[in-house]
Rosetta silent file (secondary structure, phi, psi, omega in degrees, C-alpha in Angstrom):
SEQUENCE: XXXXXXXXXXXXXXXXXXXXXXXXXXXXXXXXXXXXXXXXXXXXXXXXXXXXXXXXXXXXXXXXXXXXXXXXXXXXXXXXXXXXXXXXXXXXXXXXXXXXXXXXXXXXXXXXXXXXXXXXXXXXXXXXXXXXXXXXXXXXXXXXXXXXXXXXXXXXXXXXXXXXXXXXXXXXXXXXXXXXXXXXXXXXXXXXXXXXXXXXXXXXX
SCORE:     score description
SCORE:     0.000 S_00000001
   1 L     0.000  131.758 -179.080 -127.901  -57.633   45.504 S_00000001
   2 L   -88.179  -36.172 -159.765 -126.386  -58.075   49.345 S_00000001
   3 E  -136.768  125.067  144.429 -124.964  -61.348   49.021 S_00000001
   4 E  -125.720  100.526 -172.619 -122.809  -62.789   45.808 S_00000001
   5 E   -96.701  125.695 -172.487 -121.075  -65.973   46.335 S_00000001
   6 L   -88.317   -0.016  176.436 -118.192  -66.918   44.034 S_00000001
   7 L  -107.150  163.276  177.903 -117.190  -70.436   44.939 S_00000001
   8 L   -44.533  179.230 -179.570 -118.269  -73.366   42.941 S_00000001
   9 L   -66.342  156.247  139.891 -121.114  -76.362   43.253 S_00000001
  10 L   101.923   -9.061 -178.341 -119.772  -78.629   45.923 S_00000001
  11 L  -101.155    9.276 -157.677 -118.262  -75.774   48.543 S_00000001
  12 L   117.065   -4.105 -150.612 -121.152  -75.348   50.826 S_00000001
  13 H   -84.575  -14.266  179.704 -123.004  -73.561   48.742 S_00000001
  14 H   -90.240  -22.777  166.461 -126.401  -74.642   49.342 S_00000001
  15 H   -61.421  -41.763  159.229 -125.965  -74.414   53.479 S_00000001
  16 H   -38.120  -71.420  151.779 -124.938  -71.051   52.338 S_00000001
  17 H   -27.786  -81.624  157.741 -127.900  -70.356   50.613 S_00000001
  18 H   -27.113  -57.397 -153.263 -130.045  -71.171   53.687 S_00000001
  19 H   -72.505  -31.933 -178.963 -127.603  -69.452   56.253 S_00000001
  20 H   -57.662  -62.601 -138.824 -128.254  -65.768   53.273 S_00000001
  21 H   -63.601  -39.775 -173.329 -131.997  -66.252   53.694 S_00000001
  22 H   -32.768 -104.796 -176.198 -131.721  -66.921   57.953 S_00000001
  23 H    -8.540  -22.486 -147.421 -129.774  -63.913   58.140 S_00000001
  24 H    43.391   40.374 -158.638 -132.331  -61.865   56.038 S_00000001
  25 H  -116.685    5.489  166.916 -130.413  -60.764   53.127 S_00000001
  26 L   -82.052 -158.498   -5.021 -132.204  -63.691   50.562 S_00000001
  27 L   -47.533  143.044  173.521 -134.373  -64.191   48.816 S_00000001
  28 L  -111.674  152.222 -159.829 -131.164  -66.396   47.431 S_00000001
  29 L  -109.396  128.779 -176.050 -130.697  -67.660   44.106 S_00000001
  30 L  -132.131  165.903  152.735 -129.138  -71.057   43.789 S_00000001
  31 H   -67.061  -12.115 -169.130 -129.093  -73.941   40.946 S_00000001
  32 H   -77.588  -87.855 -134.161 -132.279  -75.251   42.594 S_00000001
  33 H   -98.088    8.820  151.574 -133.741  -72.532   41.039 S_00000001
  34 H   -54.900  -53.044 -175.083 -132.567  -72.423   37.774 S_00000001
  35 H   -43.381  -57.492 -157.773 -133.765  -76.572   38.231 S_00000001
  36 L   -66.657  -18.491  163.679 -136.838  -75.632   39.743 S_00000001
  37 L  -128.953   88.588 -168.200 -137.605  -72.516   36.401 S_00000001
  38 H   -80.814  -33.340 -179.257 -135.844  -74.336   33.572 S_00000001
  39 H   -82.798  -19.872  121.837 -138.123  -72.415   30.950 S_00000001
  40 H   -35.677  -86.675 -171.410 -137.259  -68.844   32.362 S_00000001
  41 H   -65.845  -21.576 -172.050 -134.010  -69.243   33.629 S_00000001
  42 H   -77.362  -40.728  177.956 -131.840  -71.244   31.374 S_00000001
  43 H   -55.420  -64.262  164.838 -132.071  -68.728   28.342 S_00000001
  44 H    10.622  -76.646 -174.357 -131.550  -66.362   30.681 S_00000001
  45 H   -69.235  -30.137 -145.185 -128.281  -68.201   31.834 S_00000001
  46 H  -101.207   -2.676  148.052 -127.507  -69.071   28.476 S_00000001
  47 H   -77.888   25.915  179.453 -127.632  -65.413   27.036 S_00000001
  48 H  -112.161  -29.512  172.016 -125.416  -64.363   29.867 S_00000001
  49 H   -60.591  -42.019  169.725 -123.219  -67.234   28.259 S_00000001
  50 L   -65.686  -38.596 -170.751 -123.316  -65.287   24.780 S_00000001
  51 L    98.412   21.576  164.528 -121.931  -62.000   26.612 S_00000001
  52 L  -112.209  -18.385  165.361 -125.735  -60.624   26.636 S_00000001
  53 L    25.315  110.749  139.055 -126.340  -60.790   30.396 S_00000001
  54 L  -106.902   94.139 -177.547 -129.482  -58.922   31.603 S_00000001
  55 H   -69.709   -2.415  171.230 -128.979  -59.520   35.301 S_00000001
  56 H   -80.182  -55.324  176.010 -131.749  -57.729   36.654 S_00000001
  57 H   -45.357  -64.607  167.629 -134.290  -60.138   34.532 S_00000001
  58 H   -23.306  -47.971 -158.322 -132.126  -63.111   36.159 S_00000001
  59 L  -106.389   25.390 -154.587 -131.915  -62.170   39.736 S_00000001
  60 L   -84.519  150.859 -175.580 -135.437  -60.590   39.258 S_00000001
  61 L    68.617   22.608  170.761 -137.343  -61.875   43.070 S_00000001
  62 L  -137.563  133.519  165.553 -133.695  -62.594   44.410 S_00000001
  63 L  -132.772   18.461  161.332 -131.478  -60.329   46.393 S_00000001
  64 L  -140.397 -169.506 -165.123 -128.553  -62.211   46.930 S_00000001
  65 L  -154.549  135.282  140.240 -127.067  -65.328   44.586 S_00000001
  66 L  -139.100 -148.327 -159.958 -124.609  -68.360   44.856 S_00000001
  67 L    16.392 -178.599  171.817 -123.263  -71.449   44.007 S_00000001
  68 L   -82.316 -169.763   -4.157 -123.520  -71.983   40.094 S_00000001
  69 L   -67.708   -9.197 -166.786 -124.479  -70.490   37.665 S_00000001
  70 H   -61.642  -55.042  168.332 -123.838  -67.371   39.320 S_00000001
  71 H   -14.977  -31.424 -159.139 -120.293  -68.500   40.584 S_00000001
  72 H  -124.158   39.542  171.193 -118.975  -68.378   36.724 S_00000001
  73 H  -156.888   57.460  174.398 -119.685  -64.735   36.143 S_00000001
  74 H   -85.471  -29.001 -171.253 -118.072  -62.853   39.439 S_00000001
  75 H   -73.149  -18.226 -168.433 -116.173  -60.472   37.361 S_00000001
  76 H   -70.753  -46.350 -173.166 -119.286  -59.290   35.440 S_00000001
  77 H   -58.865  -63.409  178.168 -121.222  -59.241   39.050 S_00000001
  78 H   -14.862  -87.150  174.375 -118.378  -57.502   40.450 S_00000001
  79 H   -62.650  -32.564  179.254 -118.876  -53.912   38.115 S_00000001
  80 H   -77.744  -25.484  167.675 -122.488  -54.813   37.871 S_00000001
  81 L  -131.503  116.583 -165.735 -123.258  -54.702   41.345 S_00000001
  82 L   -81.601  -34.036  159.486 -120.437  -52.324   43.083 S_00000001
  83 L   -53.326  -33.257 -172.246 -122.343  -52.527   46.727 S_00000001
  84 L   -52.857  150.483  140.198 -122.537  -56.475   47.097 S_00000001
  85 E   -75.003  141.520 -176.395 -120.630  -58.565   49.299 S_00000001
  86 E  -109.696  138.475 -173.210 -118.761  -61.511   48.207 S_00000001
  87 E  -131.362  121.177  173.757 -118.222  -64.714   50.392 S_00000001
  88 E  -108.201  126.258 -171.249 -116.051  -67.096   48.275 S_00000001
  89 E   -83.348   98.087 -177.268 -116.924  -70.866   49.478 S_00000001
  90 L  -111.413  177.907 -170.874 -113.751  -73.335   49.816 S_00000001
  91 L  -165.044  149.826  151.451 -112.969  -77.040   51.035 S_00000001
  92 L   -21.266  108.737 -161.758 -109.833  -79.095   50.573 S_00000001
  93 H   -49.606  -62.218 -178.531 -108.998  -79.129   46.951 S_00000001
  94 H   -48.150  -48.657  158.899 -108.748  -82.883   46.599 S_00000001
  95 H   -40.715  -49.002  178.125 -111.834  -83.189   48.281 S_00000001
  96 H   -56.726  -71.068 -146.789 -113.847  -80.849   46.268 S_00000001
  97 H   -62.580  -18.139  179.160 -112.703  -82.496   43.152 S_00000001
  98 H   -62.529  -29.218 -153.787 -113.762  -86.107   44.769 S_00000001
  99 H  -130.419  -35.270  172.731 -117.632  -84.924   45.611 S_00000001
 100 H   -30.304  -89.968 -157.514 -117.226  -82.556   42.259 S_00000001
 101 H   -45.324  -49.128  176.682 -116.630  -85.576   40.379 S_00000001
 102 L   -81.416   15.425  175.348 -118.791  -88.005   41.518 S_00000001
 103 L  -148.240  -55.120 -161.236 -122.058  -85.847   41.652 S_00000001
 104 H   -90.562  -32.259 -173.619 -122.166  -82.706   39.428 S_00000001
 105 H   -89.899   22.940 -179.675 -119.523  -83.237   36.548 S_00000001
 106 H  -115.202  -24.233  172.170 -120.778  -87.221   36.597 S_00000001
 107 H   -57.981  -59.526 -148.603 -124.349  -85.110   36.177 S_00000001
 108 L   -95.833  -10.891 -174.159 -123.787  -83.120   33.333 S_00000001
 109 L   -63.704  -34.580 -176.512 -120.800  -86.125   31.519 S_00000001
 110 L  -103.966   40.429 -164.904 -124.338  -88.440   31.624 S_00000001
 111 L   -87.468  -23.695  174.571 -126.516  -85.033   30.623 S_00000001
 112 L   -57.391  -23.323 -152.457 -127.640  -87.661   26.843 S_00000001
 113 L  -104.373   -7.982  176.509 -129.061  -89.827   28.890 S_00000001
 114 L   -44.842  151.321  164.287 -131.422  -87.044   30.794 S_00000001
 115 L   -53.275  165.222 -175.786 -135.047  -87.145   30.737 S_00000001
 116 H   -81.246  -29.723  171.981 -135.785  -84.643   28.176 S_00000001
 117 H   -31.688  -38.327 -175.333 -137.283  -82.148   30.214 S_00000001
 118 H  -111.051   33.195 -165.148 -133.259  -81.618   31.708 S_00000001
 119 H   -93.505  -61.981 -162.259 -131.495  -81.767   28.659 S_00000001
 120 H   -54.192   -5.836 -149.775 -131.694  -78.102   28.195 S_00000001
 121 H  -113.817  -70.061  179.497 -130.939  -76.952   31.868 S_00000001
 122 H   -62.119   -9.201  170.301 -127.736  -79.560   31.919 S_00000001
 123 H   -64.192  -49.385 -172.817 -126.698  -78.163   28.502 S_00000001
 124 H   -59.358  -53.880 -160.359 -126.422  -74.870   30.182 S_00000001
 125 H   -89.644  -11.293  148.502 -124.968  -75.729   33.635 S_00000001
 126 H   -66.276  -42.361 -151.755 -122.182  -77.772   31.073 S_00000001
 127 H   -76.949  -39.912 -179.182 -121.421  -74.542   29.183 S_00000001
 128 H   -60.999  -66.502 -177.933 -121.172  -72.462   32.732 S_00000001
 129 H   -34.798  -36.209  168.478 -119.156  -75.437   34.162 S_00000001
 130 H   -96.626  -21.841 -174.168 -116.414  -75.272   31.600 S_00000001
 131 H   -67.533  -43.090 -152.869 -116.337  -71.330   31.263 S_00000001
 132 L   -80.063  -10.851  176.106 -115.834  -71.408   34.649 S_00000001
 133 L    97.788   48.258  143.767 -112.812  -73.561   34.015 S_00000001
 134 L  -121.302   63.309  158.225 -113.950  -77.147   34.238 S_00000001
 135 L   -30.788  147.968  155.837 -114.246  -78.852   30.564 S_00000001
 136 L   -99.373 -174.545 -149.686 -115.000  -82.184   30.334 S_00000001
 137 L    73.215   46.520 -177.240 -112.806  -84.732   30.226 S_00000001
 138 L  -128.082  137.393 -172.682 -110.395  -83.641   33.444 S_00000001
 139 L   -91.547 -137.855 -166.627 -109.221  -86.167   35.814 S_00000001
 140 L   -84.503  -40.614 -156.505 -109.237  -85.529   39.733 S_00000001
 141 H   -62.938  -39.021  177.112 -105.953  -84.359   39.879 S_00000001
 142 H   -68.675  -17.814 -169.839 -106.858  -81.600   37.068 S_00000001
 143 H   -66.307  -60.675 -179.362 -109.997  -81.033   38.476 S_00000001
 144 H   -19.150  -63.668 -153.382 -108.107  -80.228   42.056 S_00000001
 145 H   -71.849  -32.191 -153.250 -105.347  -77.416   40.062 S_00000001
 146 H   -86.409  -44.963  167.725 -108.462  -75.932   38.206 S_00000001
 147 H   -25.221  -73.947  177.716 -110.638  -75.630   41.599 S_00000001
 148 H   -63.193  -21.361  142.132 -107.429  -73.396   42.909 S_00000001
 149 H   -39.620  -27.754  170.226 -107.143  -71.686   39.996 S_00000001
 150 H   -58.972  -56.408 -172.002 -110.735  -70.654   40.429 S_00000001
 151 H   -86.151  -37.540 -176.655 -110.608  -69.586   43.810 S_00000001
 152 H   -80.972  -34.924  161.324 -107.190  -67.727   43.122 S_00000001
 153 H   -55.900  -37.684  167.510 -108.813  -65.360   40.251 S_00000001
 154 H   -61.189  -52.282 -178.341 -111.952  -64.374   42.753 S_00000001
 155 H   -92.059   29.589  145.055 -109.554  -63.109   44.954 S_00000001
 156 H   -77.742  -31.485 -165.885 -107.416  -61.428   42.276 S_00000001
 157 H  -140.164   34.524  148.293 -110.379  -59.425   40.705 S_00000001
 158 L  -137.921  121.087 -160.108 -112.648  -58.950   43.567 S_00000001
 159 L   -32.544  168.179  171.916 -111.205  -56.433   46.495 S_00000001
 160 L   -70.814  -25.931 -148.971 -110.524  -57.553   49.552 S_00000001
 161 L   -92.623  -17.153 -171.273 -112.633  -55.215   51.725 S_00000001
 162 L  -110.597  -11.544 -172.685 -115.715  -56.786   49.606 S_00000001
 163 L  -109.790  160.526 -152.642 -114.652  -60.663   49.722 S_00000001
 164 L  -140.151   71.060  148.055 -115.087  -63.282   52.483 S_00000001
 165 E   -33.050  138.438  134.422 -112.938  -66.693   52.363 S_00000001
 166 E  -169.750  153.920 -168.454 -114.684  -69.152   53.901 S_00000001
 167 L  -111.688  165.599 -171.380 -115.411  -72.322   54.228 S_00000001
 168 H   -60.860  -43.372  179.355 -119.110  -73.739   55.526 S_00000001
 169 H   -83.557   37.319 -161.670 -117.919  -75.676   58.701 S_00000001
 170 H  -123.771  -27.389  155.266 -116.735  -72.551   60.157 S_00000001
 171 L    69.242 -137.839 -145.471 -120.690  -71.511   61.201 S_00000001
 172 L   -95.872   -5.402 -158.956 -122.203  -68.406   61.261 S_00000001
 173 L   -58.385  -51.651 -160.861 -118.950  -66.300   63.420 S_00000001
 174 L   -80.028    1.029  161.802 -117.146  -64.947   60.446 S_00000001
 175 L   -76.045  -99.652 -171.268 -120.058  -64.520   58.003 S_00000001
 176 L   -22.747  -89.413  177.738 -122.078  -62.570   60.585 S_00000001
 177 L   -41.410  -46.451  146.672 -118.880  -60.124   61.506 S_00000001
 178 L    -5.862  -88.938  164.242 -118.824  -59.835   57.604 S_00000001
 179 L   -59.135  -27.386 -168.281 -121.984  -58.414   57.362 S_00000001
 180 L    99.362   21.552 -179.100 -122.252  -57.033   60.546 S_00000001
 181 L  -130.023  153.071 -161.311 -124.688  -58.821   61.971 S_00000001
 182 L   -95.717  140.991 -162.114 -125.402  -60.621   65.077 S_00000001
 183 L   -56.541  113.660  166.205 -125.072  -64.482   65.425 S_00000001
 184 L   -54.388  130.400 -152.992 -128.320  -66.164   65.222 S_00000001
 185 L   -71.942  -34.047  173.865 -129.428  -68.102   68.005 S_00000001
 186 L   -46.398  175.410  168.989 -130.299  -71.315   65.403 S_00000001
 187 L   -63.552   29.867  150.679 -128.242  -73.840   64.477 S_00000001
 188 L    63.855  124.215 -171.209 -125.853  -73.045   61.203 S_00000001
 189 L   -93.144   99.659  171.006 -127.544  -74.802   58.440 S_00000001
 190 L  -104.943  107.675 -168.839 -125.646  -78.147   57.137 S_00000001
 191 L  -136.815  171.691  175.102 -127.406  -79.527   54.358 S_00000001
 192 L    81.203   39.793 -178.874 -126.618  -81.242   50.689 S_00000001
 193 L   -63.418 -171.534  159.024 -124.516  -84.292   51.323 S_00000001
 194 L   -33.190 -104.268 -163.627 -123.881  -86.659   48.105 S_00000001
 195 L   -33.059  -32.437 -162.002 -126.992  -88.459   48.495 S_00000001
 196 H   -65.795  -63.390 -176.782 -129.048  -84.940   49.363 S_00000001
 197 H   -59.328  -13.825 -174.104 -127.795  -83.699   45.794 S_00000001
 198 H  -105.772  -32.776  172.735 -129.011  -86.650   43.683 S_00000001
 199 H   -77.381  -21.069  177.593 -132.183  -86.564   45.314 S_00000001
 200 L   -76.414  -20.292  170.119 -132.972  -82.796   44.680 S_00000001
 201 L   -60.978  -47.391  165.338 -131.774  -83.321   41.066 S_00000001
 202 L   -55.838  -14.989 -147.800 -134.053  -85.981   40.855 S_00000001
 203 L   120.294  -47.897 -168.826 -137.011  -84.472   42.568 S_00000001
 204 L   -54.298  -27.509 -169.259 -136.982  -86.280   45.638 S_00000001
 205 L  -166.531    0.000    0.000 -137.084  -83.824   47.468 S_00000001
């Protein structure tokens, strides 16, 4: 693994995603593709949930990972893979919990009324989503303290010399001096507003 990213749904993480694979250090592992192999990956995820983890079967055809589920196992990733780099993805607290709230924990709070097909896959991405230390039932303001709380244990239990702060609107300079690699002449990939996120949940697109 090249790439592990440690911040939550809702930081960037899918522009991220894109900006790994540019760079040439994907294939990258996202929730899309947990969505996109719910009968592979969610046991997967949800024996990793149990404390059974086989992360090679997980990441197998991936060589970097973010946003969740991966996001709500960095200490495990950490000792299992001692070479990666980590880029932890942040935004304004208040913000986060505002585009949190209204798209992924408004996702999995209305996960009864999923088609059945996504019952099992939002069961999962609930169980990571409070391990990671968002239960439901938290209002903005809690959502906000748990978000920094989040972000302040990745950079408590993963070194410095291996972690990345950053936030997405920020482009390719300090991810590229990260790695060590020279700025790509494209465009910095911004993708996955609100609206973006309900249609790939959906399908749409």
């Amino acid at each position: 693994m090249h790439v592990i990213g440690a911040g939550v749904g809702r930081t960037g993480t899918y522009s991220l995603k894109l900006a790994v694979n540019q760079l040439g250090l994907g294939p990258c592992h996202h929730m899309e593709a947990v969505l996109h192999g719910i009968s592979v990956q969610v046991p997967l995820w949800n024996d990793a949930l149990s404390g059974q983890p086989d992360w090679q079967v997980v990441y197998s055809g991936f060589e970097s990972a973010v946003d969740w589920p991966t996001a709500c196992f960095f200490r495990e990733l950490g000792a299992a893979y001692p070479l990666a780099r980590f880029v932890l993805t942040t935004r304004d607290p208040e913000k986060w919990a505002d585009s949190f709230a209204a798209t992924i924990y408004k996702l999995i709070g209305d996960r009864d009324q999923a088609p059945p097909d996504k019952k099992a896959w939002l069961e999962m991405a609930a169980g990571v989503i409070a391990r990671t230390g968002f239960p439901p039932g938290m209002n903005q303001e809690e959502l906000a303290r748990a978000y920094v709380a989040h972000n302040e244990a990745v950079k408590a239990a993963i070194p410095a010399s291996r972690l990345l702060v950053y936030q997405v609107k920020d482009g390719w300079g300090p991810l590229c001096q990260f790695f060590g690699m020279p700025v790509p002449a494209e465009p910095f990939p911004r993708t996955n507003h609100r609206a973006e996120f309900w249609d790939r949940v959906t399908g749409k697109i």
